[in-house]
ZADO-1210 file (C-alpha; in nm, 4 decimals, padded with zeros to 6 digits):
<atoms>
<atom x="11.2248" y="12.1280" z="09.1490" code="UNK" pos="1"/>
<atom x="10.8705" y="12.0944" z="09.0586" code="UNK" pos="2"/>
<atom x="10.6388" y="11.9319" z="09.3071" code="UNK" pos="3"/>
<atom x="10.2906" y="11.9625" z="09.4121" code="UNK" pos="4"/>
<atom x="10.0520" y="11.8301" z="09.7104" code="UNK" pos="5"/>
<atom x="09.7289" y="11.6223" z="09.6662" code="UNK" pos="6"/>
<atom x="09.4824" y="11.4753" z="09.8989" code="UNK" pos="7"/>
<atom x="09.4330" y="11.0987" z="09.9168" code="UNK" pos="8"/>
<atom x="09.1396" y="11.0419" z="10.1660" code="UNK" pos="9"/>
<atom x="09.0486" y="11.2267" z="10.5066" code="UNK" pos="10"/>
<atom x="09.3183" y="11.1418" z="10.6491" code="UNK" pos="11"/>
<atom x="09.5943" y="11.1139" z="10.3624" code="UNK" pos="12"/>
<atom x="09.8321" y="11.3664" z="10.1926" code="UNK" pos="13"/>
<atom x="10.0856" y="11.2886" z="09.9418" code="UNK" pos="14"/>
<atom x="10.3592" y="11.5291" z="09.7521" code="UNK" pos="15"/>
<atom x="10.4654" y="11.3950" z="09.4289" code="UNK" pos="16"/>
<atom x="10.8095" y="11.5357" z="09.3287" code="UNK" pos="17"/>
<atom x="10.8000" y="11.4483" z="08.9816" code="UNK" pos="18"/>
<atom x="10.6791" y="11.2546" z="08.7191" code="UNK" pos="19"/>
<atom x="10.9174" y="11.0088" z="08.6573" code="UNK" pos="20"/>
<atom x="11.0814" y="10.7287" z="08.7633" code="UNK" pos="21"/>
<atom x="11.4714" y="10.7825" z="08.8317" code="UNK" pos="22"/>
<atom x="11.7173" y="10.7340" z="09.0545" code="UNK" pos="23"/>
<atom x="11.7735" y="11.1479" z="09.1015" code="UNK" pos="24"/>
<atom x="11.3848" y="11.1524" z="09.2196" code="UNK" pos="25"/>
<atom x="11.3542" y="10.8981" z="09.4066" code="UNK" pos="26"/>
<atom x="11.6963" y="10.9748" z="09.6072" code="UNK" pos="27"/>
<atom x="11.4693" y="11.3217" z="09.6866" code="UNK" pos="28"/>
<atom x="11.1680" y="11.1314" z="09.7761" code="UNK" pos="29"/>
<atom x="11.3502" y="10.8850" z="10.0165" code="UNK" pos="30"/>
<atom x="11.5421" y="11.2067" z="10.1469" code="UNK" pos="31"/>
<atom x="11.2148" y="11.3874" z="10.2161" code="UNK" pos="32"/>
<atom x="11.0531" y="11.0235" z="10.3753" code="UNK" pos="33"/>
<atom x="11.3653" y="11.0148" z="10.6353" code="UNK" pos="34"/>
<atom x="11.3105" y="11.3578" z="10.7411" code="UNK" pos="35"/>
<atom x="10.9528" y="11.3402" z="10.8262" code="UNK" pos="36"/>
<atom x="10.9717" y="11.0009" z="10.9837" code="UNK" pos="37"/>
<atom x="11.2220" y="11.1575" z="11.1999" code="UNK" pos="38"/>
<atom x="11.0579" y="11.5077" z="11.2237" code="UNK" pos="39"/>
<atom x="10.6753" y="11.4680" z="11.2016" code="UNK" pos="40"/>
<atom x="10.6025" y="11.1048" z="11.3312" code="UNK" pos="41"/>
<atom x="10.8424" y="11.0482" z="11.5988" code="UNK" pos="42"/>
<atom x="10.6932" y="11.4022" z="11.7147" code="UNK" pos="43"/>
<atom x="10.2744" y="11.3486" z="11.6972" code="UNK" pos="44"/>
<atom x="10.1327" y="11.0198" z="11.8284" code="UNK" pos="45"/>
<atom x="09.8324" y="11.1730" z="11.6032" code="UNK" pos="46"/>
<atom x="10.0767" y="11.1471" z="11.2592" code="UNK" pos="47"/>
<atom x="10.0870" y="10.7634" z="11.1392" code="UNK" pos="48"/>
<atom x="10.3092" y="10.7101" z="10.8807" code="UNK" pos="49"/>
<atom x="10.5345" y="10.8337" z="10.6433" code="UNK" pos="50"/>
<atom x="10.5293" y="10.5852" z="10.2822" code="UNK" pos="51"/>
<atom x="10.7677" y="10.6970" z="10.0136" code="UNK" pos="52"/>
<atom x="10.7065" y="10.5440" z="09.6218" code="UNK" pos="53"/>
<atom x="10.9291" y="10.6150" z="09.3305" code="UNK" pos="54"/>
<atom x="10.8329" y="10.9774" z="09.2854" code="UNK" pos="55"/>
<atom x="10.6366" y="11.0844" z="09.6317" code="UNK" pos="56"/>
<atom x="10.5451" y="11.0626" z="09.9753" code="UNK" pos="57"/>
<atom x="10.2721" y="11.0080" z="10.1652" code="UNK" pos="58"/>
<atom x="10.1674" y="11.1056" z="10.4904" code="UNK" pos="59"/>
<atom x="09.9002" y="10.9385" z="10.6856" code="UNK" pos="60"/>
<atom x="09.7019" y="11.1079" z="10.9751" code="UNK" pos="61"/>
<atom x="09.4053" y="11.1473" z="11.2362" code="UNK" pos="62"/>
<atom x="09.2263" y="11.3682" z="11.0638" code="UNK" pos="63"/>
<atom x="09.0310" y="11.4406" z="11.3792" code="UNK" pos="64"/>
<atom x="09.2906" y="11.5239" z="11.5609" code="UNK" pos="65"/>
<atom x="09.5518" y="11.7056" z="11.3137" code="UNK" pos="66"/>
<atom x="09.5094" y="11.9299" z="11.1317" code="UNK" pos="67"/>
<atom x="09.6010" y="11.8908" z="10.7744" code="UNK" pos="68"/>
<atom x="09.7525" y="12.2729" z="10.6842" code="UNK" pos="69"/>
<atom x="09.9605" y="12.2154" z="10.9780" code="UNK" pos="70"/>
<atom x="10.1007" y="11.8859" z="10.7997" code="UNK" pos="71"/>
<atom x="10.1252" y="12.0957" z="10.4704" code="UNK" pos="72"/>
<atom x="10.3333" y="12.3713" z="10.6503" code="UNK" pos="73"/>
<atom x="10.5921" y="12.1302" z="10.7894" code="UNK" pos="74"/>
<atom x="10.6057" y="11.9550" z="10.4658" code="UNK" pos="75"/>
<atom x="10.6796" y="12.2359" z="10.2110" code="UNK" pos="76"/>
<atom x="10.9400" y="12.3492" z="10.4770" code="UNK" pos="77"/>
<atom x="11.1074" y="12.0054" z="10.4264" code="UNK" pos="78"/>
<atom x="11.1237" y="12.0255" z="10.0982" code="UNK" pos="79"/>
<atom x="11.2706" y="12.3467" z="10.0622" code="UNK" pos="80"/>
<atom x="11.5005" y="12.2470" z="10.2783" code="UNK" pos="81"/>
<atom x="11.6308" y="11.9621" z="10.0396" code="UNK" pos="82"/>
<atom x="11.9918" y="12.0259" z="09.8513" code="UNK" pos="83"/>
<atom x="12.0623" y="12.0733" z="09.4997" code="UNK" pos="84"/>
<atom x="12.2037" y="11.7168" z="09.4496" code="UNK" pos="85"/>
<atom x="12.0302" y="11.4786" z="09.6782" code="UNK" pos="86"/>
<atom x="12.1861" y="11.1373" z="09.7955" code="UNK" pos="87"/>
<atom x="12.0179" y="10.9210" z="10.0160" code="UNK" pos="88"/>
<atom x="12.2956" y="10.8844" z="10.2347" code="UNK" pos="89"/>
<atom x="12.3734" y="10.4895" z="10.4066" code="UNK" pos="90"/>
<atom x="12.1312" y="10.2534" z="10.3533" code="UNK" pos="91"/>
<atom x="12.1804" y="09.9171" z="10.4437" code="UNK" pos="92"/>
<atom x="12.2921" y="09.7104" z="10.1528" code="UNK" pos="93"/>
<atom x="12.2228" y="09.3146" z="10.1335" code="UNK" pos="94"/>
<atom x="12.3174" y="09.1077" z="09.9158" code="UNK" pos="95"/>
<atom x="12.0638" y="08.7992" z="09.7981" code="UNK" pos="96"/>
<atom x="12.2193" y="08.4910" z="09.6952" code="UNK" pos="97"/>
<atom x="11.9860" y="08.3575" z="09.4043" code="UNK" pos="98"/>
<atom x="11.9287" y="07.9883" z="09.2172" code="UNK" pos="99"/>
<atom x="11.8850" y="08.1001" z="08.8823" code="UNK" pos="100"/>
<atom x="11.6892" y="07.8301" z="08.7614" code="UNK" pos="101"/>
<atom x="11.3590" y="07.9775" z="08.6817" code="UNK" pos="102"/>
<atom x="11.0627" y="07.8407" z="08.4583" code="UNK" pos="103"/>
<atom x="11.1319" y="08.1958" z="08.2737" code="UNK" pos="104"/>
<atom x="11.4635" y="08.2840" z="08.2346" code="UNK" pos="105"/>
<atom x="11.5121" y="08.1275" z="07.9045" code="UNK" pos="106"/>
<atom x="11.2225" y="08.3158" z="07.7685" code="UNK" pos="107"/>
<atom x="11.4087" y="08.6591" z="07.9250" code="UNK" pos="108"/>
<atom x="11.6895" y="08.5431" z="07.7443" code="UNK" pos="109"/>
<atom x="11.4931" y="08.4568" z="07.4011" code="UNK" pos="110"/>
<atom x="11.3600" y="08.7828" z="07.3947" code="UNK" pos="111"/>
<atom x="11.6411" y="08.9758" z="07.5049" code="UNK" pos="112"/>
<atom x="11.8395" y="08.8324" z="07.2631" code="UNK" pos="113"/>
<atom x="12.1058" y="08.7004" z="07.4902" code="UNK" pos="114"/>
<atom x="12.2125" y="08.3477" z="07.6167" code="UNK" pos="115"/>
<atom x="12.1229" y="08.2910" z="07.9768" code="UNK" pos="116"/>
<atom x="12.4228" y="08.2822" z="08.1232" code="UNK" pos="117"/>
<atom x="12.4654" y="08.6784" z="07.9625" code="UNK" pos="118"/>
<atom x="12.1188" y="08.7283" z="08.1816" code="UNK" pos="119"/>
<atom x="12.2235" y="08.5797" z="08.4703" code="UNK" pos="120"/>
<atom x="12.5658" y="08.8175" z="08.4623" code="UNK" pos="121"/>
<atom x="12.3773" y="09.1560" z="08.3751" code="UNK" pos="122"/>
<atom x="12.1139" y="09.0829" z="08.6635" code="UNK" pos="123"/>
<atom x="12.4218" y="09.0164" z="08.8693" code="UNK" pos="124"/>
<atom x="12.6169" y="09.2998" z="08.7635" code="UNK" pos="125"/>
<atom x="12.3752" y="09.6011" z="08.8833" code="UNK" pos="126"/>
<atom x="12.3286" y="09.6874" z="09.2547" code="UNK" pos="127"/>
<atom x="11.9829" y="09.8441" z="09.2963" code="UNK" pos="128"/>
<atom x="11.8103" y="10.1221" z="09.4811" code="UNK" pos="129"/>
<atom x="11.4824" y="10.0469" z="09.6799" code="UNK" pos="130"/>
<atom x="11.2973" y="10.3065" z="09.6083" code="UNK" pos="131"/>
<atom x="10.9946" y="10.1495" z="09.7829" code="UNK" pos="132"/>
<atom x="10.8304" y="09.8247" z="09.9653" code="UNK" pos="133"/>
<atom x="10.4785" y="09.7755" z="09.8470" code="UNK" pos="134"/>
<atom x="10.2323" y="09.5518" z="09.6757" code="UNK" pos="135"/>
<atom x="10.3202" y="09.2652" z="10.0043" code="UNK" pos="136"/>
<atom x="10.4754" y="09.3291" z="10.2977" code="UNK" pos="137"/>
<atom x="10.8547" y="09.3357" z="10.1862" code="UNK" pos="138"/>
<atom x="10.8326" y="09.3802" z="09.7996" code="UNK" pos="139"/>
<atom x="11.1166" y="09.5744" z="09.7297" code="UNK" pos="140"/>
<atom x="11.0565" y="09.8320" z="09.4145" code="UNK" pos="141"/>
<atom x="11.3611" y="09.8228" z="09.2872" code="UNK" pos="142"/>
<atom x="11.5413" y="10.1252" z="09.0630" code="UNK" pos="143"/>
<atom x="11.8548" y="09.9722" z="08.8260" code="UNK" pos="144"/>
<atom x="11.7603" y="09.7002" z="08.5971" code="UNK" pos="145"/>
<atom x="11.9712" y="09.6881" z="08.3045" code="UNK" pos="146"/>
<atom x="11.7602" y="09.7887" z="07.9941" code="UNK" pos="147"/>
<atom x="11.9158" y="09.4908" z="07.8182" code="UNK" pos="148"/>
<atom x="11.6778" y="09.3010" z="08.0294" code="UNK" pos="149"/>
<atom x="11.3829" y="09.4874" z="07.9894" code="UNK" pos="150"/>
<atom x="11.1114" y="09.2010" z="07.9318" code="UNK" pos="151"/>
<atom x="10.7439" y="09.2498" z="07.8916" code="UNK" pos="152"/>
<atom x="10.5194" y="09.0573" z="08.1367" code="UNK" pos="153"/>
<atom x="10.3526" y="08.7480" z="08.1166" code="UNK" pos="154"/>
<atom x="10.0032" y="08.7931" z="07.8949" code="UNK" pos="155"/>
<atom x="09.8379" y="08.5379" z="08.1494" code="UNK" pos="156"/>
<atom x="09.9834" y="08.6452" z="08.4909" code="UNK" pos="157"/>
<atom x="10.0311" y="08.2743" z="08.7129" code="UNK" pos="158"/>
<atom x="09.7851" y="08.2179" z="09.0087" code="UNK" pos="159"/>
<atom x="10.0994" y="08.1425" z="09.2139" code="UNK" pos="160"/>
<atom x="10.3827" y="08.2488" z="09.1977" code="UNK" pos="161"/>
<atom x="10.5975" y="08.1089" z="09.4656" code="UNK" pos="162"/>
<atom x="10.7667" y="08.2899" z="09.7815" code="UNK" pos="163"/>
<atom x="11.1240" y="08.4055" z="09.7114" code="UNK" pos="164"/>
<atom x="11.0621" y="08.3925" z="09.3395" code="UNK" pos="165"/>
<atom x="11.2767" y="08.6403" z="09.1598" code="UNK" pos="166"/>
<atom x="11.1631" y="08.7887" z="08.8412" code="UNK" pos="167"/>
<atom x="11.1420" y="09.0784" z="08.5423" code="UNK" pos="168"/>
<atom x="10.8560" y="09.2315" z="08.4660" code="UNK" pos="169"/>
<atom x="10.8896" y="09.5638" z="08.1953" code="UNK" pos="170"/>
<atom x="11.1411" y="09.7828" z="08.2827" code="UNK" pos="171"/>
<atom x="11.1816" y="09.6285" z="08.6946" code="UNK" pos="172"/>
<atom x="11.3126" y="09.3461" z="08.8772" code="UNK" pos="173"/>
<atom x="11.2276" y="09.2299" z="09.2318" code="UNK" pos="174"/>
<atom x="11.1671" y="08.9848" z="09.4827" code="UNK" pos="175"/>
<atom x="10.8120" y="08.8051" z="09.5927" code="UNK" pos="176"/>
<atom x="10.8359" y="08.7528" z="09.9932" code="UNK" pos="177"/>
<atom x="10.5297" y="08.5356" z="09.9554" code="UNK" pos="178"/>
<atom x="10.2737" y="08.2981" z="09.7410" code="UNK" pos="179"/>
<atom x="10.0693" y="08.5257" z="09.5922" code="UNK" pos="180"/>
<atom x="09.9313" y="08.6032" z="09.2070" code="UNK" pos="181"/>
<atom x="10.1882" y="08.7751" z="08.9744" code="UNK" pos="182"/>
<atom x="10.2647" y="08.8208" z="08.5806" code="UNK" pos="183"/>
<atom x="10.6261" y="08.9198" z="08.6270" code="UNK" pos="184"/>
<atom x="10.8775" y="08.6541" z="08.4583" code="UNK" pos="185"/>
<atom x="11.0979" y="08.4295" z="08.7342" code="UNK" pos="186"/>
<atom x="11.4084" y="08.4101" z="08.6964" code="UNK" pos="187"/>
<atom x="11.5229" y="08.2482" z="09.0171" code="UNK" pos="188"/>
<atom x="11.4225" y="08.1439" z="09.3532" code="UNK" pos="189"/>
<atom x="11.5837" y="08.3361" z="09.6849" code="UNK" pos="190"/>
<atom x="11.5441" y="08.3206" z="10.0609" code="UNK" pos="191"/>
<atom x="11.1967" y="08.5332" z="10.0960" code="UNK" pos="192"/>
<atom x="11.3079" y="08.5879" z="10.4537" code="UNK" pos="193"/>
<atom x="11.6063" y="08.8003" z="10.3579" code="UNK" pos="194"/>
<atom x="11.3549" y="09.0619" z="10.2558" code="UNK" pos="195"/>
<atom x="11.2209" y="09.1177" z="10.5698" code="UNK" pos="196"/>
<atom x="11.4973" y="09.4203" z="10.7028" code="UNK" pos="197"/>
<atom x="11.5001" y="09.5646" z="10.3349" code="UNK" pos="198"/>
<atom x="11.3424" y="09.9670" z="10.3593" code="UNK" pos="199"/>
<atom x="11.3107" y="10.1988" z="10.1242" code="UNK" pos="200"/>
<atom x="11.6739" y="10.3690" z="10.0582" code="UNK" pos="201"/>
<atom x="11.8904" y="10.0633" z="10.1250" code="UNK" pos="202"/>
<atom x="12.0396" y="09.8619" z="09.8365" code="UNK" pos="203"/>
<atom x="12.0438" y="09.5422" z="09.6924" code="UNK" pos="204"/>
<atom x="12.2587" y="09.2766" z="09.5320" code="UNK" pos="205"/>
<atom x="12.1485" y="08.9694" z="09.3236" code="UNK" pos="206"/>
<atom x="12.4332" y="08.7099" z="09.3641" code="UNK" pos="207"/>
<atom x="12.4351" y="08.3402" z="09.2172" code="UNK" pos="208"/>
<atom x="12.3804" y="08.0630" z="09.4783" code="UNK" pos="209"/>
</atoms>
């Protein structure tokens, strides 16, 4: 495996363990977050926080007070310490029930070339891998999307889009837990507040309310 380290502030270090987005990296990258939550934070009031994205992890610090080859030592012993084949073990799964009834989904479906009840059963049919929470507090990044529903994003992103909205944008789905600006294409509407226990490494279902 290929990875390398790179500085991201004072107080900031992040190793990026490849360069794309799949499931087999990001199972590595949420396998290397778990271990230094449980390894480096829970052991040095002075270490932060550990933040996984698809392909990395981050790893937040005093820089005052630690110091950063220390960090880098621990680190590269993690990740040699990773297996072959990588799986990121239990996650929690949920499962959010979803009123597919959005202002977009028959433009998914136009593009896509499908009817919408065929989008509504592919979105449905997947269960996905969060690979990260970012953007808010409690987007899920979500790895799985079925490339029949690959749909580019709005060309004038909405001011609003609404909290619990459910949408496509490119090659990704997700979830928006609140009000907030967005060009991705809505699907559906959910319950933003089932978001709120959803980490990185757990999974989730789409099922129709």
């Amino acid at each position: 495996m290929n990875w390398h380290h790179y500085p991201i502030g004072d107080g900031c270090l992040c190793w990026q363990l490849g360069d794309e987005i799949s499931l087999d990296v990001s199972n590595r990258a949420i396998c290397l977050y778990r271990m230094a939550k449980s390894k480096l934070v829970g052991c040095d009031p002075h270490i932060f926080d550990v933040v996984p994205s698809y392909n990395s992890v981050a790893i937040h610090f005093d820089s005052a007070l630690v110091d950063p080859e220390s960090i880098t030592g621990h680190m590269e012993d993690l990740i040699r310490a990773l297996p072959g084949k990588v799986t990121t073990g239990k996650g929690r799964q949920h499962t959010l029930p979803v009123a597919y009834t959005g202002p977009d989904l028959h433009l998914v479906a136009f593009y896509c070339g499908l009817k919408e009840a065929e989008v509504v059963r592919i979105h449905t049919s997947v269960t996905y891998h969060v690979a990260m929470v970012g953007f808010k507090p409690h987007f899920p990044y979500l790895i799985g999307l079925d490339p029949l529903l690959a749909t580019p994003r709005q060309e004038t992103p909405r001011t609003r889009v609404p909290a619990g909205a459910v949408a496509i944008g490119g090659a990704q789905t997700g979830v928006y837990p609140c009000d907030s600006p967005g060009g991705w294409n809505i699907i559906g509407m959910t319950d933003p507040d089932l978001l709120i226990p959803v980490v990185p490494g757990d999974t989730v279902c789409f099922s129709r309310a």
